[in-house]
FIKOL-729190 format. One line per field, with one value per residue (C-alpha): residue number from 1; residue in one letter; x, y, z. Coordinates in nm, 3 decimals. Each point is the difference from the previous one (the first is absolute). Example, Ala and Ser with C-alpha at 12.3 -4.5 7.8 and 13.67 -1.06 7.14 Angstrom:
<pts>
num = (1	2) .
residuo = (a	s) .
east = (1.230	0.137) .
north = (-0.450	0.344) .
up = (0.780	-0.066) .
</pts>
This chain:
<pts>
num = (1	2	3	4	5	6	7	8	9	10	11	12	13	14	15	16	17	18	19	20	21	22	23	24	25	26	27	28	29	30	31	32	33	34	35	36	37	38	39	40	41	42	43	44	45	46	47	48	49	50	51	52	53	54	55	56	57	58	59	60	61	62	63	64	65	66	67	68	69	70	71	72	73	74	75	76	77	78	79	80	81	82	83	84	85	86	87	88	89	90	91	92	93	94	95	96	97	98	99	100	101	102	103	104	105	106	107	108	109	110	111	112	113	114	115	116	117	118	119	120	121	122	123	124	125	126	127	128	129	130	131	132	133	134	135	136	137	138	139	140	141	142	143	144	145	146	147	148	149	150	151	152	153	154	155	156	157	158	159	160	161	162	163	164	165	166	167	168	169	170	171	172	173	174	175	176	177	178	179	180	181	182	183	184	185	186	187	188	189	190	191	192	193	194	195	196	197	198	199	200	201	202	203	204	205	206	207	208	209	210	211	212	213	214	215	216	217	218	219	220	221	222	223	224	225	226	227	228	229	230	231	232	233	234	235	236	237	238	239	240	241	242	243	244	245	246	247	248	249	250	251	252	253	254	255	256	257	258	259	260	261	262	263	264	265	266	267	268	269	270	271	272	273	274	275	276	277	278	279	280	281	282	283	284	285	286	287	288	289	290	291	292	293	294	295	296	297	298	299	300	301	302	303	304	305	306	307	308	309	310	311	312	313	314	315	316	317	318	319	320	321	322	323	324	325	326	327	328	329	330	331	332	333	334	335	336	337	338	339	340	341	342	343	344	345	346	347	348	349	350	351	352	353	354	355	356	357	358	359	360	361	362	363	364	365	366	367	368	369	370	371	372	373	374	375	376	377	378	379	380	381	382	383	384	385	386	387	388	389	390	391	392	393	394	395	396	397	398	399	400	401	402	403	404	405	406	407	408	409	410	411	412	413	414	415	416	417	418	419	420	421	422	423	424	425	426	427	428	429	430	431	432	433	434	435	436	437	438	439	440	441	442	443	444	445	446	447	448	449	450	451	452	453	454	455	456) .
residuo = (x	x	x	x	x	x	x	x	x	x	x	x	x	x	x	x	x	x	x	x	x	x	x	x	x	x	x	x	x	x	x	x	x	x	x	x	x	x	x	x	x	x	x	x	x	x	x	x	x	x	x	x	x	x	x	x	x	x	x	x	x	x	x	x	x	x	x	x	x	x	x	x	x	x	x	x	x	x	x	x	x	x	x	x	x	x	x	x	x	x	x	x	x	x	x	x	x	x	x	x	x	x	x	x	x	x	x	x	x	x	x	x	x	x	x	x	x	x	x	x	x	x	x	x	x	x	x	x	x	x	x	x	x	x	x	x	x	x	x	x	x	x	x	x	x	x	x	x	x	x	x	x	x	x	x	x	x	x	x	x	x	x	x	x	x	x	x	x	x	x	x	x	x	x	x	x	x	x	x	x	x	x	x	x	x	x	x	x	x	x	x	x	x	x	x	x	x	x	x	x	x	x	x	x	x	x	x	x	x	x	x	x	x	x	x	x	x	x	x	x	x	x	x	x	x	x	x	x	x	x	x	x	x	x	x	x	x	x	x	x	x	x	x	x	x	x	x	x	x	x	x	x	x	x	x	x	x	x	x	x	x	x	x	x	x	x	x	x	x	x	x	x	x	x	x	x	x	x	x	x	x	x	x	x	x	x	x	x	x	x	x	x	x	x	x	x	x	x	x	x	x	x	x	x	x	x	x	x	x	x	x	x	x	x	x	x	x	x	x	x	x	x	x	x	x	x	x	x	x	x	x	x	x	x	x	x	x	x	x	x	x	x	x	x	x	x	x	x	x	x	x	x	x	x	x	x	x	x	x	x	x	x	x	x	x	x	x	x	x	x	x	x	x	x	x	x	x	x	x	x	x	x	x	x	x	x	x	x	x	x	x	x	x	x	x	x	x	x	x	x	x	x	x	x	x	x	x	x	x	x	x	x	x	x	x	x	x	x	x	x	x	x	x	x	x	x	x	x	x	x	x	x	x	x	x	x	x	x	x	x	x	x	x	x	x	x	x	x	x	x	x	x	x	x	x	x) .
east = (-3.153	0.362	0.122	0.188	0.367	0.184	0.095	0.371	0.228	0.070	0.344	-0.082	0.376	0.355	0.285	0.329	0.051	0.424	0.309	0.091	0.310	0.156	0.335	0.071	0.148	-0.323	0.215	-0.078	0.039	0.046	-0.068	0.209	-0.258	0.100	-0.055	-0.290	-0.112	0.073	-0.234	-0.314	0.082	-0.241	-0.292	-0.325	0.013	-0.133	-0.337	-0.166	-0.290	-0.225	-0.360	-0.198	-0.377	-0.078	0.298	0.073	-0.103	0.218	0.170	0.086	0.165	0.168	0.184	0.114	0.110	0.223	0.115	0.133	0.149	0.182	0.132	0.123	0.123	0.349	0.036	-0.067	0.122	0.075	-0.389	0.010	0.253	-0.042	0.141	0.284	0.207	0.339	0.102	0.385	0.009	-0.294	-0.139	-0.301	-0.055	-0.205	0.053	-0.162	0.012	0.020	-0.363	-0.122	-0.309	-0.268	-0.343	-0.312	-0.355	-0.328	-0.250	-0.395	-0.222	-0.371	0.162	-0.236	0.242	-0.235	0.046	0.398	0.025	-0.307	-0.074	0.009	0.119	0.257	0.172	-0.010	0.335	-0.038	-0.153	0.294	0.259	-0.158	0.016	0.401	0.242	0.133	0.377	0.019	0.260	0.124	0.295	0.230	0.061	-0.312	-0.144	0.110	-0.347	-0.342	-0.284	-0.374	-0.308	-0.336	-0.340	-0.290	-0.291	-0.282	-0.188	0.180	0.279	0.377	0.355	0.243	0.368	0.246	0.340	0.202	0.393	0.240	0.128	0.349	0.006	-0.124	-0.115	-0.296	0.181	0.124	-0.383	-0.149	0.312	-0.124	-0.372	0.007	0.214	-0.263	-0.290	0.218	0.068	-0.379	-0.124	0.245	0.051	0.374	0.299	0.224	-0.276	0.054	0.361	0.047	-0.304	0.212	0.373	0.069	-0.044	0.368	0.007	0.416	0.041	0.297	-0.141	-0.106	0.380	0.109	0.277	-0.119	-0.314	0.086	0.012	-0.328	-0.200	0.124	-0.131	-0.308	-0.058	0.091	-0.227	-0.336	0.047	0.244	-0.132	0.050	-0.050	-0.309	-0.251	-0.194	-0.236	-0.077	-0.364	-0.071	-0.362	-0.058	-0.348	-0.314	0.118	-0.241	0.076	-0.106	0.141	-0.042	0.056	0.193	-0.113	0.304	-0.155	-0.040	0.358	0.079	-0.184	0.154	0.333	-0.141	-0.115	0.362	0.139	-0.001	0.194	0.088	0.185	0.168	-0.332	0.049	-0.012	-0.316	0.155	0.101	-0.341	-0.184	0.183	-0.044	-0.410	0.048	0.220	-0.222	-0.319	0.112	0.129	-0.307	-0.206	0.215	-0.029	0.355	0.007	-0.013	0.035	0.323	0.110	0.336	0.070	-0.188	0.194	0.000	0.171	0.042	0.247	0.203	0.184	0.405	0.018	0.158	0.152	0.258	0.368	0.011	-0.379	-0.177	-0.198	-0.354	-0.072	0.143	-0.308	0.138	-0.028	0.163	-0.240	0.150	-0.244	-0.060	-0.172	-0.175	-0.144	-0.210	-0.166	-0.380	-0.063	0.167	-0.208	-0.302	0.116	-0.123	-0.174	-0.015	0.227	0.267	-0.044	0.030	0.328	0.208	-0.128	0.117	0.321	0.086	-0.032	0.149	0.318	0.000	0.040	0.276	0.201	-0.018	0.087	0.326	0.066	-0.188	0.190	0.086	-0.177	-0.082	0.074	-0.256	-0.253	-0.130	-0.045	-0.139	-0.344	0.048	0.014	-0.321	-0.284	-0.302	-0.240	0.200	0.116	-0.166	0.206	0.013	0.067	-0.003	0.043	-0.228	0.167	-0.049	-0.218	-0.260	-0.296	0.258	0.032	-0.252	0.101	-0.144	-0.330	-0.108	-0.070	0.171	-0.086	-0.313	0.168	0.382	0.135	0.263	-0.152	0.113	0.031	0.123	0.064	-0.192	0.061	0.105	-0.039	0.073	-0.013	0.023	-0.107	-0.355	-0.191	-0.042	0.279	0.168	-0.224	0.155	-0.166	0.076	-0.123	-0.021	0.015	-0.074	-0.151	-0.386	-0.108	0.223	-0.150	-0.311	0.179	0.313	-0.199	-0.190	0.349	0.180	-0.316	0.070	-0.352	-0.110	0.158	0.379	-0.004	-0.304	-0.032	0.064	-0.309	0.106) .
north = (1.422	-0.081	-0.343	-0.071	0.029	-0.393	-0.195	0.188	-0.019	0.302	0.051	0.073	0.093	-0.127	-0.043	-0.177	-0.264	0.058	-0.201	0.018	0.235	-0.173	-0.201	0.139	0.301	0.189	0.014	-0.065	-0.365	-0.077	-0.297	-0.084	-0.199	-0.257	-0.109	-0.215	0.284	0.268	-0.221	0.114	0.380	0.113	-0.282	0.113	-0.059	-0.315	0.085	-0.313	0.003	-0.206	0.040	-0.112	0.037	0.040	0.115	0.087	0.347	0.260	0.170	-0.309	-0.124	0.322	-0.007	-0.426	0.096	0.330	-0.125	-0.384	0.201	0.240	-0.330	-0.183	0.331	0.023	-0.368	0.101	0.356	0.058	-0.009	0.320	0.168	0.205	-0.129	0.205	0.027	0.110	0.161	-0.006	-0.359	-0.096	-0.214	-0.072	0.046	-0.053	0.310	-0.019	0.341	0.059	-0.014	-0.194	-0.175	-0.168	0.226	-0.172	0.144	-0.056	0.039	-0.090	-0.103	-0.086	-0.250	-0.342	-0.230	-0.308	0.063	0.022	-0.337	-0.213	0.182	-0.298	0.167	0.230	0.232	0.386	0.051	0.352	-0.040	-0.228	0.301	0.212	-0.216	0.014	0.285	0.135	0.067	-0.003	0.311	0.150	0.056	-0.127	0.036	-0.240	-0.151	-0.341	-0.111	0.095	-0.102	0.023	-0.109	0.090	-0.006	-0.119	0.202	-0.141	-0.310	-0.238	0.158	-0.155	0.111	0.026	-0.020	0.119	-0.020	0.200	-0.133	0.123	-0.340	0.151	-0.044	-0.361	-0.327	-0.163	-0.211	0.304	0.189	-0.348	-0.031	0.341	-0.085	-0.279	0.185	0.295	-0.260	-0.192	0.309	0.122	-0.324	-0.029	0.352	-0.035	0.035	-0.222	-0.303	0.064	0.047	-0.353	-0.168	0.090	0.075	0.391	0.097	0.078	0.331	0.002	0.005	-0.127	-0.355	0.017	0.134	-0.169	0.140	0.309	0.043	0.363	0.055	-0.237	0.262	0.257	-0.196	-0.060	0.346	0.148	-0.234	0.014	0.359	0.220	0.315	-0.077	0.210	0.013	-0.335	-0.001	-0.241	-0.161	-0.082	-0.390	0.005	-0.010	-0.155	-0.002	-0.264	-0.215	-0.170	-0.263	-0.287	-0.400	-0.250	-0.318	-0.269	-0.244	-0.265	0.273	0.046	-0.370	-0.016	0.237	-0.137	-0.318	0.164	0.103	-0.301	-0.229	-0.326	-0.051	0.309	0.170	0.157	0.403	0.223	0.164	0.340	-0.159	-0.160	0.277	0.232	-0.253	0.040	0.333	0.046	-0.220	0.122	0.390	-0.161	-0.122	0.258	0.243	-0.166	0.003	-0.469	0.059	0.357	-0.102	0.292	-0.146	-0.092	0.041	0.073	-0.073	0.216	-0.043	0.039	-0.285	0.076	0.021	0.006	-0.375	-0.002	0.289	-0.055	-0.046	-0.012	0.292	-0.073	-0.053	0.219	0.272	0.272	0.201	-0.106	-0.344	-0.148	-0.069	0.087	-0.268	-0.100	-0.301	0.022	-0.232	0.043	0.072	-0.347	-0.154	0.121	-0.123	-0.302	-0.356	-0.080	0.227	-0.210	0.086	0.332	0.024	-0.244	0.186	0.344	-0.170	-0.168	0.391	0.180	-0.253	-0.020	0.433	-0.076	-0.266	0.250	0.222	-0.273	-0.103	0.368	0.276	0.286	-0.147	0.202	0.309	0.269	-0.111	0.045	0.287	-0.110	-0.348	0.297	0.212	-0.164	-0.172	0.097	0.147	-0.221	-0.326	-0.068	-0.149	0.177	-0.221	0.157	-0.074	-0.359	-0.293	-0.009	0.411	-0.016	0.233	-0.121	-0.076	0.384	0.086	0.331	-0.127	0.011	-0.334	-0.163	-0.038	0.281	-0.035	0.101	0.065	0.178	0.152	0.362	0.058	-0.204	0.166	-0.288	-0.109	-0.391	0.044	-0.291	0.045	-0.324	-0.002	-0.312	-0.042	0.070	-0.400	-0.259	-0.027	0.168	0.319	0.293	0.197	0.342	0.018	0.350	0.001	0.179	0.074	-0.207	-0.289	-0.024	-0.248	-0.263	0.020	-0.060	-0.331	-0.117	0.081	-0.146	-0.382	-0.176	-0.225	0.184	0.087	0.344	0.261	0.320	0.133	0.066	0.087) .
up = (0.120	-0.039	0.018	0.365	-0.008	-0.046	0.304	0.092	0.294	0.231	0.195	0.336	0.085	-0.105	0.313	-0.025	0.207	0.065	0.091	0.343	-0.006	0.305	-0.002	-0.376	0.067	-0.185	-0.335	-0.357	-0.103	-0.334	-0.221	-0.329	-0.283	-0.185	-0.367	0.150	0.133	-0.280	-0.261	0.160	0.068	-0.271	0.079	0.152	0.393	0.154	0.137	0.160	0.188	0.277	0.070	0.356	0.115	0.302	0.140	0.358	0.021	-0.211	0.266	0.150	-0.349	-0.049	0.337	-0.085	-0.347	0.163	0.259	-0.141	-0.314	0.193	0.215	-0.390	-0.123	0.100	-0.143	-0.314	0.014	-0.364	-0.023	0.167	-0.227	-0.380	-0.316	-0.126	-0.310	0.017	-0.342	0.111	0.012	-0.218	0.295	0.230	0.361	0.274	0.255	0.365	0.102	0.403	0.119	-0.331	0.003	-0.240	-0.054	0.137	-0.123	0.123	-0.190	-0.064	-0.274	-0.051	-0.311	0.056	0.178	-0.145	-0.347	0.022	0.187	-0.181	-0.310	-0.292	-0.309	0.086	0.233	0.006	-0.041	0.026	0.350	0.107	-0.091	0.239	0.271	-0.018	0.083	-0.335	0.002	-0.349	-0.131	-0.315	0.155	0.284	0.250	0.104	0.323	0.023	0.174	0.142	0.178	-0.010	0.172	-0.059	0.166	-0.207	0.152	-0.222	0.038	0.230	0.059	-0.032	-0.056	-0.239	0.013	-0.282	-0.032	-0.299	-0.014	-0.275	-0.180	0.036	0.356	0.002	-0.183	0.075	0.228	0.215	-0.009	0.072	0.306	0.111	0.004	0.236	0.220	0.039	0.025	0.275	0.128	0.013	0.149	0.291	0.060	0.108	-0.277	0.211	-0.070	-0.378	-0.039	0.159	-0.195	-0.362	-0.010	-0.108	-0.293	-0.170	-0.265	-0.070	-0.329	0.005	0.052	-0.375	-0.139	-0.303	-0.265	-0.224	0.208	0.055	-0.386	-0.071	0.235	-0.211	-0.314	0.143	0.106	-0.338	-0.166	0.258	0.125	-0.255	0.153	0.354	0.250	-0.186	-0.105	-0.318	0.079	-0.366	-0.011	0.113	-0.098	-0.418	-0.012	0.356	0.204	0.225	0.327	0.132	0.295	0.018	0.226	-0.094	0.338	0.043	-0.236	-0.260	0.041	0.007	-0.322	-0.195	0.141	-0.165	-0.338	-0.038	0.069	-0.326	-0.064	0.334	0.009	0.252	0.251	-0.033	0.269	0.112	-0.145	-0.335	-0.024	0.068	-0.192	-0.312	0.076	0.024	-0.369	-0.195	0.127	-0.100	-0.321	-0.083	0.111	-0.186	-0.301	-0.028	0.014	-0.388	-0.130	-0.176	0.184	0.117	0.346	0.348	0.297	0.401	0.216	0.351	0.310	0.158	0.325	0.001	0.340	0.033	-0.343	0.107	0.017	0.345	0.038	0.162	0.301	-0.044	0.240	-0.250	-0.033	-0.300	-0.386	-0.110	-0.220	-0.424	-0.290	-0.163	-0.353	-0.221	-0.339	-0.223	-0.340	0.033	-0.181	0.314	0.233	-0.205	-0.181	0.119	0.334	0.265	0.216	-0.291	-0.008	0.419	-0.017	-0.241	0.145	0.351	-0.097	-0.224	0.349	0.219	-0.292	0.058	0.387	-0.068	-0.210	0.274	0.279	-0.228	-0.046	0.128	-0.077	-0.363	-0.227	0.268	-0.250	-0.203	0.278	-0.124	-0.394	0.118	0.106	-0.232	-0.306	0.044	-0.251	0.184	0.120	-0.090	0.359	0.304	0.291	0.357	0.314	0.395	0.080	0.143	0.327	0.076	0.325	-0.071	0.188	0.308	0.027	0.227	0.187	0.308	-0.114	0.137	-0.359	-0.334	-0.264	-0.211	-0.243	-0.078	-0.354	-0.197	-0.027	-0.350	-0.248	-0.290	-0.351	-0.209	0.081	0.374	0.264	0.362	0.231	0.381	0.229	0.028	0.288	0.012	0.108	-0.433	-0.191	-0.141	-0.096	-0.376	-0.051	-0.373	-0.207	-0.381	-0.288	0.083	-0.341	0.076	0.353	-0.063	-0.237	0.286	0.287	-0.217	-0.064	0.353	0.178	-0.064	0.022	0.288	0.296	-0.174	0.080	0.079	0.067	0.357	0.182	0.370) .
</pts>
């Protein structure tokens, strides 16, 4: 007899969910990108994911999740819109055509809801991907955004809600704006309600202008995407990656805040002391503390947003986040007491965020190298932020997610932090090469209570 088929996840039917066409005139609205914006036109989308049991039943929490995104929709109406190129002036767009909307699937699966929330060793990333939309394309243009919720119809039931966002549309900032707004929206059933609970979100780009920004798109575009219309997607994964997510409680994160701190030092930020765990525990794990292979690199985001000249609103949705950079020999991140290690890993990150405070469009044509020119596997790469709400976004479910991810995690060395389900504890979803896995998780779980695995 044949083995059964694997777990999978059926689509029971894909709508679009539309912008009211009222008081617009019913034309085509159009969105110019900027150089924030035209870095990530070749990245894989965003695909983040929330998982509930026992949900309300499915019908119930299709109708919520309709009707409370067609009530945020028209704030964020370049959601609803296609990515286009225009080869005339070598630029990016956003167009809204009359009618526009955002695709929203249903689907089912008989995928075991248990083992994606409390499975101990890793997550089934492959499972995860199917539980978001994919707008992935070859070539634009490209949906800026879709939606997905599935049934589980084995076992205990529960549901599953996916969202897929292009990064050229919006930072994490903007998809995390957008997110509360559809789970306000879904709990209080009435848009009004949300629109006063958080200002608008803004998507001008012309609260982002500074000089030569027209010709640093073009740079970035001929470096990321030469070919445009068309992508080509270089491959992300060189080596099996394994997943898996831990918890940091608030003392964890006090700490490691501690560890990092040495001499009376200055006390880093949760993000800078986190990310320091995080680069000496792949370091070390990687073997790379004292390969004599040269340098190891962090890499990570830090929003622009109040450094502009004049400041952009924070309630700016689109991209406005500077790449930023630290390195340190191997022997650094292995040398002398832990503590050591932690503090200069801590004071290298929070000097990369200074640079960028003091100047963060400084070195932006080199935003593309500072990636590129990284060695393989010598990089931990740090995403998302400790203050992203994730466990907030409940769709009007009643109850915090059991379990909230990034959908794809693509590097070998990736971190992504959001808050914690708990008051200050943050969560880090952690991808890395398969045989690095086991000595990273003895290093990046600190003994007596620092940081352990997520079991909810």
């Amino acid at each position: 007899m044949p083995p059964p088929p694997p777990p999978s996840v059926r689509t029971r039917s894909v709508t679009s969910v539309a912008l009211p066409t009222h008081g617009d005139g019913g034309g085509c609205r159009r969105v110019p990108l900027s150089p924030f914006d035209a870095y990530w036109v070749a990245l894989p989308p965003v695909r983040r994911v929330f998982l509930f049991p026992s949900p309300p039943p499915f019908g119930d929490v299709v109708r919520a999740l309709r009707d409370s995104l067609e009530a945020v929709l028209p704030a964020f109406y370049p959601f609803a819109g296609a990515l286009v190129y225009s080869p005339e002036e070598e630029s990016l767009s956003i167009v809204v055509e009359a009618g526009g909307g955002v695709a929203f699937v249903e689907a089912e699966t008989d995928l075991d809801l248990g083992r994606l929330v409390d499975e101990g060793e890793e997550h089934d990333e492959d499972a995860l991907r199917q539980l978001v939309p994919d707008i992935r394309r070859d070539e634009l243009p490209a949906p800026v955004m879709a939606a997905q919720v599935t049934e589980f119809v084995g076992g205990g039931g529960g549901v599953a809600v996916g969202v897929a966002m292009h990064h050229a549309a919006a930072d994490g900032r903007g998809l995390w704006r957008f997110l509360e707004m559809w789970s306000a929206a879904a709990a209080a059933a009435v848009a009004t309600s949300v629109r006063e609970a958080l200002p608008p979100p803004l998507h001008d780009r012309t609260l982002v202008r500074f000089d030569g920004d027209g010709e640093l798109a073009r740079l970035f575009l001929r470096q990321i995407a030469p070919d445009l219309p068309k992508i080509v997607h270089a491959p992300l994964r060189q080596c099996p990656l394994s997943r898996r997510t831990f918890t940091f409680a608030a003392p964890a994160v006090k700490l490691l805040k501690q560890r990092a701190t040495v001499g009376g030092g200055k006390t880093p930020s949760t993000f800078a002391a986190m990310a320091a765990h995080g680069w000496v525990s792949i370091a070390r794990a990687s073997g790379l503390a004292d390969d004599g292979g040269g340098p190891v690199f962090a890499v990570f985001l830090a929003d622009a947003r109040a450094l502009m000249s004049p400041p952009a609103p924070g309630a700016y949705a689109g991209n406005c986040v500077a790449v930023c950079a630290a390195s340190l020999e191997g022997a650094e991140l292995a040398a002398g007491a832990d503590a050591h290690a932690h503090a200069r890993a801590a004071a290298a990150v929070g000097g990369a965020v200074d640079a960028a405070r003091r100047d963060p469009l400084g070195d932006r044509a080199r935003w593309h190298d500072k990636f590129a020119r990284i060695p393989p596997g010598r990089a931990m790469i740090m995403a998302g932020s400790p203050w992203f709400p994730a466990y907030a976004v409940e769709f009007g479910l009643g109850r915090p997610a059991a379990r909230a991810e990034l959908a794809s995690m693509n590097h070998d060395g990736e971190v992504v932090l959001v808050a914690g389900r708990e008051a200050g504890s943050v969560q880090a979803s952690v991808a890395i090469a398969a045989d690095k896995m086991p000595a990273f998780r003895e290093m990046f779980v600190v003994g007596c209570g620092w940081g352990e695995p997520d079991s909810n």
